[in-house]
GUVOKOL-381248 format. One record per residue (C-alpha): residue in one letter; residue number from 1; z, x, y. Coordinates in steps of 0.1 Angstrom, whole numbers. Each point is the difference from the previous one (the first is absolute). Layout:
<nodes>
residu; num; c3; c1; c2
A; NUM; Z; X; Y
...
</nodes>
This chain:
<nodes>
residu; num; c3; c1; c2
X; 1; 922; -428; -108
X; 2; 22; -24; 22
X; 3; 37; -2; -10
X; 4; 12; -34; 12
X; 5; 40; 10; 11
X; 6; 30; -20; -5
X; 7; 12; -15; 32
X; 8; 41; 6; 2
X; 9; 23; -2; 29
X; 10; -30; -4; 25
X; 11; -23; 25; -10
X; 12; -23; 10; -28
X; 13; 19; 21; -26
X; 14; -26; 21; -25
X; 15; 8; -4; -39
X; 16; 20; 30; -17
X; 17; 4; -13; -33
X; 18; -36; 14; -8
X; 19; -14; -28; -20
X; 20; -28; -21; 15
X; 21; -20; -30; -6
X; 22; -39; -5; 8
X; 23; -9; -24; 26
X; 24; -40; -12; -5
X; 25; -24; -18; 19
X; 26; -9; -28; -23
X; 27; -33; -5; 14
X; 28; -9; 36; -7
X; 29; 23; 14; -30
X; 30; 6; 29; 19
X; 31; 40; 12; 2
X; 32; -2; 7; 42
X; 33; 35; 3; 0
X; 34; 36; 7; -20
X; 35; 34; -15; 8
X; 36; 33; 20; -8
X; 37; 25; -19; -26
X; 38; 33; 4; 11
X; 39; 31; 17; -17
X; 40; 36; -16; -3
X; 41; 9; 22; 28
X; 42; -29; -13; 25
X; 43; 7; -39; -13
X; 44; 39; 13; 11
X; 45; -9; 14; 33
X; 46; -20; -32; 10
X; 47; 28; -24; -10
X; 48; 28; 23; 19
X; 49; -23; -5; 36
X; 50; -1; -36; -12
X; 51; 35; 1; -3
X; 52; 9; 18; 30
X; 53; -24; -19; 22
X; 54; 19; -30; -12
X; 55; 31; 8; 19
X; 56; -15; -8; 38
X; 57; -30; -28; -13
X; 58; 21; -19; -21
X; 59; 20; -3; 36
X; 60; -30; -4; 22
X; 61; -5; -30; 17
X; 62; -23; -31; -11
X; 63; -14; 8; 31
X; 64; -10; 35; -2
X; 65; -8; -4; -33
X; 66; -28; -30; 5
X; 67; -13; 24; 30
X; 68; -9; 26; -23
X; 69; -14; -23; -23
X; 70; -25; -17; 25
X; 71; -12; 34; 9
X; 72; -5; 9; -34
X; 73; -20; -35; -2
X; 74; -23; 9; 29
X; 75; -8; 33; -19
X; 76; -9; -16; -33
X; 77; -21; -24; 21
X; 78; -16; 27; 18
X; 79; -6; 23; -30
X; 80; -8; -29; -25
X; 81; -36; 14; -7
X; 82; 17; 37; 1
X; 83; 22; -9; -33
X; 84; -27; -25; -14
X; 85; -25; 32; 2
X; 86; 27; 21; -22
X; 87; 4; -32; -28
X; 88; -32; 2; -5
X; 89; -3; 42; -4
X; 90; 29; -1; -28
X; 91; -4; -35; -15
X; 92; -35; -8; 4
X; 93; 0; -36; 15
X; 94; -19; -13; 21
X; 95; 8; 8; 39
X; 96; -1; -39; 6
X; 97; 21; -7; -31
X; 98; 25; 29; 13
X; 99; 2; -13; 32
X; 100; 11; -36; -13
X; 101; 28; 24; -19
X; 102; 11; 16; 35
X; 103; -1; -39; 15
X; 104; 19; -12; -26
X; 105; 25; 28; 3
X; 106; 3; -8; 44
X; 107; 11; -33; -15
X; 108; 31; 14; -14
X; 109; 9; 22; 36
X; 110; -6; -31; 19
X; 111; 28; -12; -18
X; 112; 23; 29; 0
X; 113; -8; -1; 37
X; 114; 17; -31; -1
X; 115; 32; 14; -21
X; 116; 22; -17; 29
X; 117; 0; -35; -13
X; 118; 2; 11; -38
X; 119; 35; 16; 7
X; 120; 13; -24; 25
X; 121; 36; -11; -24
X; 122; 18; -33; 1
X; 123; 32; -5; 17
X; 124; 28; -29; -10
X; 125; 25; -6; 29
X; 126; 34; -15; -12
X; 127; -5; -3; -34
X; 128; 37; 0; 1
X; 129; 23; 4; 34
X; 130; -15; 22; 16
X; 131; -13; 18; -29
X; 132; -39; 7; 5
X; 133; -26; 10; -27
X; 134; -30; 23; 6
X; 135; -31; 10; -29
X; 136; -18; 34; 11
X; 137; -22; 19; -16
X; 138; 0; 38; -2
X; 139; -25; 29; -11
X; 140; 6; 17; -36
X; 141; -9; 31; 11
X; 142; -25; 25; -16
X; 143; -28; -21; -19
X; 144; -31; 12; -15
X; 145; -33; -15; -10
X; 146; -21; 9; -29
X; 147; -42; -14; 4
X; 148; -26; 3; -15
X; 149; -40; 10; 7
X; 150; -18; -33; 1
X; 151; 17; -8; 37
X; 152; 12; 32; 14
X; 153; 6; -14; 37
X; 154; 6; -38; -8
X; 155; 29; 6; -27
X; 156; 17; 20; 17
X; 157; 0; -16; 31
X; 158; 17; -28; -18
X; 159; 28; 20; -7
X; 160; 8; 28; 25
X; 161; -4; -18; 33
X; 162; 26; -29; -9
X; 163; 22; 25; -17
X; 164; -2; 16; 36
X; 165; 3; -28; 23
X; 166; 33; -7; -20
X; 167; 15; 32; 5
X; 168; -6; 18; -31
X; 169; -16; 34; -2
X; 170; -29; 4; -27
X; 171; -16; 22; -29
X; 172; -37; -9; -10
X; 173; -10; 16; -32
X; 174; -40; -12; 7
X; 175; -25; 3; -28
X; 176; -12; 37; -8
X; 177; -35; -11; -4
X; 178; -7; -12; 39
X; 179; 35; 17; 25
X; 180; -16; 6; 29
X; 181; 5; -39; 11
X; 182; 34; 2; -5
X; 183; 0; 34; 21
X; 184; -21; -12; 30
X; 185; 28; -33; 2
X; 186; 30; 22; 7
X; 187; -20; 21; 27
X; 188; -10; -33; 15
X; 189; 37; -11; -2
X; 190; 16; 35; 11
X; 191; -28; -4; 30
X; 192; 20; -36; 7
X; 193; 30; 15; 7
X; 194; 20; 2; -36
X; 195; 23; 24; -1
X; 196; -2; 26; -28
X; 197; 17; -5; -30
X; 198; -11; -41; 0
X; 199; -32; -5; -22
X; 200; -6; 35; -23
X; 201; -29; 1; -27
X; 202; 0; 24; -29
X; 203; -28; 0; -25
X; 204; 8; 5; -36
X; 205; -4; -14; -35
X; 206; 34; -7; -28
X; 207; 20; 25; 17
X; 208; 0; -11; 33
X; 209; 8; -39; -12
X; 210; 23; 7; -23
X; 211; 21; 18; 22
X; 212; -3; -26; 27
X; 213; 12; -26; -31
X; 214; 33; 23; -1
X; 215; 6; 14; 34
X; 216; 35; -12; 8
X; 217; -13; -4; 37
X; 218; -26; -19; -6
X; 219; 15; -38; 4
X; 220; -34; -22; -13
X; 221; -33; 5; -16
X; 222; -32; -20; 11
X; 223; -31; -1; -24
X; 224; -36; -13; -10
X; 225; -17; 11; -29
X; 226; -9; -4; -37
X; 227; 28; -27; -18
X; 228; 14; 34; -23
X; 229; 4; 21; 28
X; 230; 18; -27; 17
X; 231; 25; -10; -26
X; 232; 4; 41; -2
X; 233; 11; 0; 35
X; 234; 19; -34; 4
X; 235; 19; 13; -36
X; 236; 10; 37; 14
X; 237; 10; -9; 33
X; 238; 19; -31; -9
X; 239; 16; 26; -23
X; 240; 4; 24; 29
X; 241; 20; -32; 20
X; 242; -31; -5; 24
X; 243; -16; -29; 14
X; 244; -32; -7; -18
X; 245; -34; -18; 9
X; 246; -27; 10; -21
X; 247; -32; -21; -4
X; 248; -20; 5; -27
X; 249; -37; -10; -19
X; 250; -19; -28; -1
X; 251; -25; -24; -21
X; 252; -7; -24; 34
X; 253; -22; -30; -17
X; 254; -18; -25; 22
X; 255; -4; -34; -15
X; 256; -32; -18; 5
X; 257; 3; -33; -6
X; 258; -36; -28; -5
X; 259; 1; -18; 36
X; 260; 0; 36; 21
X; 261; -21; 10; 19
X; 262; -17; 27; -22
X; 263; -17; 19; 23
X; 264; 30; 6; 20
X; 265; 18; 10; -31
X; 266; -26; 25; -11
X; 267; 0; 15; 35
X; 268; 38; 2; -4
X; 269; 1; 11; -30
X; 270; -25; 31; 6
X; 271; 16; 4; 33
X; 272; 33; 8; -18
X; 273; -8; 15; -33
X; 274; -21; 28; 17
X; 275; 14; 7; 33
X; 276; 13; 36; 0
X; 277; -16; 5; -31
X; 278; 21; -23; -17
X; 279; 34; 24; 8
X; 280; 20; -22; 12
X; 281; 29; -19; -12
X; 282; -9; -30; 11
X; 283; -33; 0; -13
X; 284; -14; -27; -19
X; 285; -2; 12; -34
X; 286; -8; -35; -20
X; 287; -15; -31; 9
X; 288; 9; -29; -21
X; 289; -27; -23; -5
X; 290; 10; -39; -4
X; 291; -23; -20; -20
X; 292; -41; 2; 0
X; 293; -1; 17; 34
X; 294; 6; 36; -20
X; 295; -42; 5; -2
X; 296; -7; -4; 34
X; 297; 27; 16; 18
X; 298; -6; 31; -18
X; 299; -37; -2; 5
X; 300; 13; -3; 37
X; 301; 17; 29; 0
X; 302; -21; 22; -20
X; 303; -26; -9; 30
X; 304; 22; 11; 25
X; 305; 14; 31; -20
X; 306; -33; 14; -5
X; 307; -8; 1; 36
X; 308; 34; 22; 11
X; 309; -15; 30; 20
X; 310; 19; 30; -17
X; 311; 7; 31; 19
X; 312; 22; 23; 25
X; 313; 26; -13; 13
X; 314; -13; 15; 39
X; 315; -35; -13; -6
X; 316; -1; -36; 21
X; 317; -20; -10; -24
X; 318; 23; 2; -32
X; 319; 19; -31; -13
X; 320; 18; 12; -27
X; 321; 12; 44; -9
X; 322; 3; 22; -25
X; 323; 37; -1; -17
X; 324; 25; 22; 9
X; 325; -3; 28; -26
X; 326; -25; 7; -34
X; 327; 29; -4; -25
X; 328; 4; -34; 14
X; 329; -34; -10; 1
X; 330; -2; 9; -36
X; 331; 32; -21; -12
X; 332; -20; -27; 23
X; 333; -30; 3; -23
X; 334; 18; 2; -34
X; 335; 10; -38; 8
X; 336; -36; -7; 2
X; 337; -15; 20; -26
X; 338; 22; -13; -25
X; 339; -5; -35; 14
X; 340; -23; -13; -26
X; 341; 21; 11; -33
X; 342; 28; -20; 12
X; 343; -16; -34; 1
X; 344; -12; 1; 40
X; 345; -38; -6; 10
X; 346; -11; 26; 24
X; 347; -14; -20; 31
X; 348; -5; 34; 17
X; 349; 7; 34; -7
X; 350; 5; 25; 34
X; 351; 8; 30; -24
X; 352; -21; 27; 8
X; 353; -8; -8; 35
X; 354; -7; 29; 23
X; 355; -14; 4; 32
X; 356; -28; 22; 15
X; 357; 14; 27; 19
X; 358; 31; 0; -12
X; 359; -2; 2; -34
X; 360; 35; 18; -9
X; 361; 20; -29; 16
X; 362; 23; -23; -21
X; 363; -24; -29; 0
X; 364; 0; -27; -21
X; 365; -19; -36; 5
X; 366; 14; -36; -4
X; 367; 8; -14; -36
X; 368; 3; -38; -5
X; 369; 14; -7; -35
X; 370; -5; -35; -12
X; 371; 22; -22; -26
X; 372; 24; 29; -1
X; 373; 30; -7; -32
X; 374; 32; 0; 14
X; 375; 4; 32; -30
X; 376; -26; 20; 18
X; 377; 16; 33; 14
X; 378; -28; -12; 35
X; 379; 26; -31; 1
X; 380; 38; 11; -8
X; 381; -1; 36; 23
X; 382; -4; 5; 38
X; 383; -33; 18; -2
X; 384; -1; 8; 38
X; 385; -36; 4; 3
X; 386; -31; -24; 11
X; 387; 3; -20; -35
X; 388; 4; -41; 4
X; 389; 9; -22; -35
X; 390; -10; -30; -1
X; 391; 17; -27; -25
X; 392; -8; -32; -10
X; 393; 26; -31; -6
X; 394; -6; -34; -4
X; 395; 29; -13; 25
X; 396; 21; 5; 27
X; 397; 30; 3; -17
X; 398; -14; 19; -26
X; 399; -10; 21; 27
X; 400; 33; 4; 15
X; 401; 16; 5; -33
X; 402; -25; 33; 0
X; 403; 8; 15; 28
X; 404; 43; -8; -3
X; 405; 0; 20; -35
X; 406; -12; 30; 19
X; 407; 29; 25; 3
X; 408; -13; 3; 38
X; 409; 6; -18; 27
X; 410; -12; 14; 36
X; 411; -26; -23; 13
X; 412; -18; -27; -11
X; 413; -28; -30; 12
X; 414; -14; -28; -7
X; 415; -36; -16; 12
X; 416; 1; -33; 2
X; 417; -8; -33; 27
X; 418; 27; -19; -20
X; 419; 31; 1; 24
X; 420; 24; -15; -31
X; 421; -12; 29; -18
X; 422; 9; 26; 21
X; 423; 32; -15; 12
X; 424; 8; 0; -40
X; 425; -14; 34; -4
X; 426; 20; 16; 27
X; 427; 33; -13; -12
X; 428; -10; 7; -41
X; 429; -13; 33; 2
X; 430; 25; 29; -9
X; 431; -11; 28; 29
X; 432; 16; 13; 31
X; 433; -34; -12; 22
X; 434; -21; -23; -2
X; 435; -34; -11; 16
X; 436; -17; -32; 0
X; 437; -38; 3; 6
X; 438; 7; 38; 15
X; 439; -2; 27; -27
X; 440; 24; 24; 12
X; 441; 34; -17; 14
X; 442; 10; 34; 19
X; 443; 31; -20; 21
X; 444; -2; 11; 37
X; 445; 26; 26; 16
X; 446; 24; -28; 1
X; 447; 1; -12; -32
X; 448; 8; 23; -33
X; 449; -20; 18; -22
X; 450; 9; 2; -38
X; 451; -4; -18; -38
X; 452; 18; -12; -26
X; 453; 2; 14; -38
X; 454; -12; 38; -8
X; 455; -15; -1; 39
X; 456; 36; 7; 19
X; 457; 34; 15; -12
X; 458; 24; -7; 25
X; 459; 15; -25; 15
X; 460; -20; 5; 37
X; 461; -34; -6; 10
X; 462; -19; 23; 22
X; 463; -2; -9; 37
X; 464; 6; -31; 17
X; 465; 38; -13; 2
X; 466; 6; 20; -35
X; 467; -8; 32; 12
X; 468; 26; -8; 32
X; 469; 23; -7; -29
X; 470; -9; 30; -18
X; 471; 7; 24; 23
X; 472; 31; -13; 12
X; 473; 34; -10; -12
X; 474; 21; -29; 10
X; 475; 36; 2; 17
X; 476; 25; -28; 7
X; 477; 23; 7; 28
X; 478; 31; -23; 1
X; 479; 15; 1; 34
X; 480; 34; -12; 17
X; 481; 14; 7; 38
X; 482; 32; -15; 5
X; 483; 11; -17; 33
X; 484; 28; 13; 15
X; 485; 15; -36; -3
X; 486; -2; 3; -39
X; 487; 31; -1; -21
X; 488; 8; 22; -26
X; 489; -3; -15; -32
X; 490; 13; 28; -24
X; 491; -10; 13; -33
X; 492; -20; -26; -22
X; 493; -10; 16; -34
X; 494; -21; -29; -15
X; 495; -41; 2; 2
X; 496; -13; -5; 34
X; 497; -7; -32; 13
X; 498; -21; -19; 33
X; 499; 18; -19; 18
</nodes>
């Protein structure tokens, strides 16, 4: 069986700690391959060749640094179906769907390639005689990033490649369930030209996090997954004096109010419910239904639902894959199953679906639950699976009062030709993105990624002018040069003044 290796100080480094944790193809079922779980003392060794690597990058210059990173763009370019081809072996999505992940991941190099005009400073000349004034930013130093499995090249390309271009040296702790991503990205970058030490990946489970939460060397934490895993993290490494960005779950509604277009909404809408099977966080995981348009739009998308081509991720022909391991698909199913005794009408039920020839894979079909309670467990938890809610209010603000009382707040949308409405909706809704007639507002490289509420802990958002900010720290330089004309003017004890 294939042991996927950690990857520190340049190389791959074998596990020692002798504990291991199954890697399947999701299509299939079958366990292919294993990944080590590292020990305190390999989490240690990866964040001392962070640290010493830090010595000569943190010192490099802009210049060099962007070099390497535009060669470590042309690689990802060159090798995007390369990495899309292992998403889909450990994941299971679809090689299209993967390859939108590794696109959507170049966005974030493109703009660490760029990392020149996010640390340019600001200078003040003669704030005072001749007394000039300088803001720079510098690296933190060590920083590490903890992902998850549903994008194992996109999230961490939003963290490690800015961290870089600013001079840091990383730590990615990838998801256990699908490494080898994580893996083939440092080759790719070692190919580039980084030197060892830079970017270092070490597989693990509690161990290997919690020590990066305490490790005095490590300097900030980066993170995206489940909301109680991320006030976990943002709690023990705020304890531990670290910097903390840690985005959590989400309950993403899309409001559909009487004058949309409803067959663009019901596209949207199973466009962005079951898309990666539904395991994303910005899925949408209720539609809110304004008024007496709640019949026919979910007629529309029970039409469109039934037709998804379900399959393996590498077959061209596949829309939607299986989910990412059995235990999952069975929580998946448990939401649907139980549905009906909690008040919800089952519009369709994909529990149970297999598929010929690959009847041990973690398959499951797509469930559309209709006039869902706000009680029902399918409502109030992140279900992470192909299961859409649909609820039903009379009005827009009734609608909006809906989706505010959530305790989530990552993304949000509303459908709708009204432009008052939207301009309303945009200003009233309480989430950290918002789209207005798109389903999933994913904000380009340049702009931030993160919500409100149980969705982010942390003061930062990921990417974007945040993550500049999050992986650097400000410094005020107060300058004065005398001229050889000046006079002395002696001791003066009071508080400094400009003049």
């Amino acid at each position: 069986m294939k042991s996927i290796a950690h990857w520190i100080n340049g190389k791959p480094a074998e596990g020692v700690s002798g504990r291991h944790s199954p890697v399947f193809d999701p299509a299939t079922g079958i366990q292919d391959k294993q990944t080590p779980l590292a020990s305190v003392e390999e989490v240690d060794a990866a964040v001392a060749a962070a640290r010493d690597a830090y010595a000569t990058w943190g010192t490099l210059s802009l210049a060099k640094r962007s070099g390497i990173l535009f060669a470590f763009r042309a690689l990802l370019d060159a090798h995007r179906d390369e990495i899309a081809g292992l998403i889909t072996a450990e994941h299971g999505k679809v090689h299209s769907d993967a390859l939108g992940e590794v696109a959507r991941g170049l966005e974030i190099v493109d703009l660490a390639c760029g990392i020149t005009v996010q640390l340019k400073g600001e200078l003040s000349t003669e704030v005072a005689s001749r007394v000039d004034v300088a803001s720079i930013r510098q690296p933190l130093g060590v920083v590490a990033g903890i992902t998850p499995f549903n994008f194992p090249a996109m999230v961490p390309m939003w963290m490690f490649p800015l961290a870089i271009a600013c001079g840091n040296t990383f730590v990615l702790k990838p998801s256990e369930k699908d490494p080898s991503t994580a893996v083939r990205l440092a080759e790719l970058f070692a190919e580039a030209g980084l030197p060892d030490g830079v970017l270092n990946v070490v597989h693990g489970d509690k161990v290997a996090v919690d020590r990066l939460l305490e490790h005095p060397d490590v300097k900030a934490i980066s993170f995206v997954g489940s909301t109680p895993i991320a006030r976990y993290i943002h709690t023990t490494a705020s304890a531990n004096g670290k910097r903390v960005q840690a985005l959590g779950g989400a309950k993403n509604h899309m409001l559909v109010l009487p004058d949309a277009d409803l067959d663009a909404a019901a596209d949207a809408a199973v466009s962005a419910a079951y898309g990666s099977t539904g395991e994303r966080c910005m899925a949408i995981a209720a539609v809110v239904a304004v008024g007496a348009i709640g019949d026919e739009l979910v007629d529309k998308i029970r039409e469109r639902a039934e037709k998804i081509k379900i399959g393996p991720g590498n077959d061209p022909a596949s829309e939607m894959g299986p989910l990412i391991t059995a235990a999952h698909r069975d929580k998946v199913a448990s939401y649907v199953t139980g549905a009906a005794a909690q008040g919800s009408e089952v519009v369709l039920d994909g529990t149970g679906h297999t598929v010929e020839g690959h009847e041990n894979g973690h398959w499951i079909g797509l469930s559309l639950l209709d006039k869902v309670p706000v009680t029902a467990d399918a409502y109030r938890d992140e279900i992470f699976g192909p299961v859409l809610c649909v609820l039903r209010v009379d009005t827009y603000d009734e609608g909006v009062a809906l989706i505010n009382s959530s305790p989530f707040g990552n993304g949000t949308a509303i459908f709708t030709r009204d432009g008052g409405a939207a301009r309303r909706f945009q200003l009233e809704i309480e989430a950290g993105m918002v789209g207005v007639n798109v389903p999933i507002p994913v904000p380009v490289g340049y702009h931030s990624f993160g919500g409100w509420k149980d969705s982010l802990f942390g003061d930062h958002h990921i990417y974007g002018n945040d993550g500049t900010h999050f992986y650097t720290r400000g410094k005020v330089v107060t300058t004065r040069w005398p001229d050889p004309a000046d006079v002395p003017t002696g001791v003066e004890l009071g508080f400094p003044r400009n003049h």
